[in-house]
N, C-alpha and C positions, 0 to 999 in steps of 0.2 A: 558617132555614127554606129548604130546599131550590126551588126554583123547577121549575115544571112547565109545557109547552108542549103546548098540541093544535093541528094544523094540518090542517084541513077544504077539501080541493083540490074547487074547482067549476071544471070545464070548461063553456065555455058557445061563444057562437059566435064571440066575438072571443079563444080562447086559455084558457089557463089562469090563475087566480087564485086566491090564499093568503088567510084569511080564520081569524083564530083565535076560534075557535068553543068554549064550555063544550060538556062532556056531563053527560049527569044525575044527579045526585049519588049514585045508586044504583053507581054505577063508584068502582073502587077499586082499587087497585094497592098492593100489599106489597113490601116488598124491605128489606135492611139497608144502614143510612147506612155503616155500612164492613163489614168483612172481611178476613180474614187469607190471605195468596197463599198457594196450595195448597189452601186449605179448599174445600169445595163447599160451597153455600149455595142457598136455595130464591127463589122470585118467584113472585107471583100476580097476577093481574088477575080478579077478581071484578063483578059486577052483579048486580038485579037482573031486567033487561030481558036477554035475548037478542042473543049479539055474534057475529062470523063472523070465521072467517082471523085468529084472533089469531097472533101472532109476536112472538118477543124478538128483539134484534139485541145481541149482546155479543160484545165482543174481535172487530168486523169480520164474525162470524157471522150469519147467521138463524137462528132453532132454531122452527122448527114447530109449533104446539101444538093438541092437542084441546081443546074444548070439552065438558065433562061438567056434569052435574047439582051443585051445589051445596046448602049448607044454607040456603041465602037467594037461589037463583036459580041462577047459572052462573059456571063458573069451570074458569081454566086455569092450570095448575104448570107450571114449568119448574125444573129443576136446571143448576147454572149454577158455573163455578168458574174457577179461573188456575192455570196449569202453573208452578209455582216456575221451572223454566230459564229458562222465559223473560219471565216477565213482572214487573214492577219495582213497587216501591210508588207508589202513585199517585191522582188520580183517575178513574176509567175510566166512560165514560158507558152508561147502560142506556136501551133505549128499547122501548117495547110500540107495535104495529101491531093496528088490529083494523077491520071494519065494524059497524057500530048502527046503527038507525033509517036506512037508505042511505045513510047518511056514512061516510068515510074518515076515521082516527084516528091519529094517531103521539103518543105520551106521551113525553118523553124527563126523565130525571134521572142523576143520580152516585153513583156505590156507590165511597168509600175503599177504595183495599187496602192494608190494613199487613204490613209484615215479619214474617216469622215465622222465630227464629234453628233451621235442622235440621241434626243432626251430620252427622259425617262417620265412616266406616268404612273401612277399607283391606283386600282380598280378594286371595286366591292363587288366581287360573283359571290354563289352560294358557295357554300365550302367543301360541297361533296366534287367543285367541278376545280377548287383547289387542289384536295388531298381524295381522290377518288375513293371510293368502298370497294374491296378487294372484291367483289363480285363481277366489279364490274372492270376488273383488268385483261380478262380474257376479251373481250369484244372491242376493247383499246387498242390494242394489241395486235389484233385482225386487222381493224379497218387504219390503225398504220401503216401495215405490211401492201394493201389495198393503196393508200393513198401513194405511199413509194412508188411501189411499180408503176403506177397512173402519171407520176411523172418522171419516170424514166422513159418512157413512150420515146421514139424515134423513129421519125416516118420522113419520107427524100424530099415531097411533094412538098412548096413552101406557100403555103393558104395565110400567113400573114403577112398584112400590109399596114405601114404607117402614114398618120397617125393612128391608133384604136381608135374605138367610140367609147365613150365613158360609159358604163354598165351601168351607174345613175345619174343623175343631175346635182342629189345633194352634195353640200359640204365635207372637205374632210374633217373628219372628228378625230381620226387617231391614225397619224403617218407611220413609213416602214419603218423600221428600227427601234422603234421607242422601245426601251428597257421597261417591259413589263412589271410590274410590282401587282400580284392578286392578294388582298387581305394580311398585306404584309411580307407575303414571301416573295422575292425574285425570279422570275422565269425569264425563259430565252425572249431575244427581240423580237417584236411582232415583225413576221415574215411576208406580212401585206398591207393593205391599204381597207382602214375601215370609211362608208360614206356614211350619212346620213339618208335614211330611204326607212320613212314612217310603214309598216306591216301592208303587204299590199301592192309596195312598188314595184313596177314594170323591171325586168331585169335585160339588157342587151350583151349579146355577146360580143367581146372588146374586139374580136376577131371571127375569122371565119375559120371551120373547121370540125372535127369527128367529136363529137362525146364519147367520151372515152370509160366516166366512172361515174354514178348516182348514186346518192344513200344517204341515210338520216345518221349520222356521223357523233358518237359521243361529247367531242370537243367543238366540233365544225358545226354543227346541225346536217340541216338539210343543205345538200352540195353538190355542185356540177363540175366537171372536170374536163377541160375540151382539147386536143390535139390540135394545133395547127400547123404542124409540120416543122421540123428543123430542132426538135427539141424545145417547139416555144407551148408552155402548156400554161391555160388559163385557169386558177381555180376563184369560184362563186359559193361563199358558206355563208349559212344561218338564214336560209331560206327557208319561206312560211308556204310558199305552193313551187314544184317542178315542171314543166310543161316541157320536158324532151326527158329521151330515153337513152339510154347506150346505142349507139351506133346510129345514130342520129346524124345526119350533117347540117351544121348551121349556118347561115350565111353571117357576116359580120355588120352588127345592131341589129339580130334576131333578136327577137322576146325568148330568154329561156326559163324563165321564176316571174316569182315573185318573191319580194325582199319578207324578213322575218324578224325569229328571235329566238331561232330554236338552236342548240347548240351552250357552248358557252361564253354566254353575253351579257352585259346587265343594261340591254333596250335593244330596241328594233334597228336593225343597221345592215347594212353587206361589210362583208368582208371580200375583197378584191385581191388574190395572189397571183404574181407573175414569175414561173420557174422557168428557166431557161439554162435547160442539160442538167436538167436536177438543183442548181442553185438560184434559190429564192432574192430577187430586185425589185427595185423598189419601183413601182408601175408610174407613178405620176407624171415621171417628164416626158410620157411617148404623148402624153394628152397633145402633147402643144409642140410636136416638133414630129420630124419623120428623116427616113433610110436617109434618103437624100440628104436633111441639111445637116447631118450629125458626118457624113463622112466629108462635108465641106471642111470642118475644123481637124478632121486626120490626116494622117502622114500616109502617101502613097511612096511606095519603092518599087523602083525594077527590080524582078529578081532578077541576082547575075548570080556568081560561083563566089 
């Protein structure tokens, strides 16, 4: 049985003081005992008393969360996941923040993340998009620094819902994780999902939400970057036409592109990224499943002390 902590901070006039405090059994927090690196996976903190400023803190993140109406009171989602590059099998700790009844709350426990073995593929780009020409490191470099902070984005307001809409119709051609191979050299694992979408295809947004970043992108091409609250950010590359702007709100199966080939690719495709709090998961299983039946298979606990 997994161990759970609540810590109830009283300031008073000699200082601060730690005092571990039950909440009312109507509090419950969901989550799964383990998980697979790459997979995206859900959490919930539910009640049914009235709670404020909830927050997740994973992987060294905060992730934001609303407060909405529930079936037995109130409750907050968060989507939540690990970037295969970089993060190891292990245990990794999860912790919910919220206020109740004028108290201060931190829950903290451990969600496993197991191995998951993803191929590898080997690709022929041009070789300048292999080994770049040093002219053009300065504008790499920028639209980096650009794409970072676009998803670091953290907004309260939670405008996604499950399942997405698939941005195209075609085939996968090249799943998340695949061990990259260009022209012989090794690069990190693909961090999204390529479709099949011949020059021209209609592109939908997977979600509803703010555009956040637009630009004809060194590596990516042409690219849309959308907020939809919670730390959940959509990115759409190697697009041949954009049809939104920065600060745009889209509804979710908006037309935002058109599919391409601009960036680096060797044919007409989307590229499909799902970041969530900055680490990059693999998008495909939200196709075909939603909030709901992913916390049917989780572990809920009362918090106690």
């Amino acid at each position: 049985m997994k161990k759970f902590y609540l810590l109830f901070c009283l300031s008073c006039l000699f200082g601060t003081a730690w005092f571990v405090t039950p909440v009312v059994a109507s509090t419950s927090l969901t989550f799964p005992d383990s998980w697979d690196v790459g997979q995206a996976f859900v959490v919930a903190l539910s009640s049914h008393t009235e709670f404020e400023e909830p927050s997740v803190v994973w992987m060294g993140q905060v992730v934001s969360l609303d407060v909405e109406p529930g079936r037995e009171g109130y409750v907050s989602y968060a989507l939540l996941g690990s970037y295969v590059r970089d993060v190891k099998p292990g245990n990794y700790p999860l912790s919910f923040d919220f206020s109740q009844d004028g108290r201060q709350f931190r829950v903290k426990c451990d969600i496993e993340l197991k191995a998951r073995k993803y191929p590898e593929e080997h690709l022929k780009v041009d070789d300048k998009m292999v080994t770049p020409p040093k002219s053009a490191a300065e504008r790499i470099n920028r639209e980096a620094r650009l794409a970072a902070a676009a998803r670091k984005t953290m907004t309260v307001e939670r405008r996604w819902t499950t399942p997405p809409d698939r941005p195209v119709s075609g085939v996968v051609t090249s799943s998340y994780g695949f061990r990259r191979v260009y022209n012989g050299v090794p690069k990190s694992p693909h961090a999204g999902t390529d479709f099949r979408a011949p020059t021209g295809t209609a592109i939908k947004a997977p979600f509803a939400g703010k555009v956040i970043l637009t630009g004809d992108h060194y590596y990516a091409g042409k690219s849309v970057y959308i907020d939809s609250g919670n730390g959940v950010i959509s990115l759409l590359f190697h697009m041949n036409e954009i049809d939104v702007k920065e600060g745009d709100h889209v509804r979710k199966g908006q037309i935002v592109g058109k599919s391409g080939s601009s960036g680096r690719v060797t044919g007409p495709h989307l590229h499909y990224g799902l970041s969530l709090a900055g680490q990059y998961v693999d998008p495909v299983p939200f196709f075909d499943t939603s909030v709901t039946a992913l916390l049917k298979n989780m572990r809920t606990e009362i918090v106690r002390e």
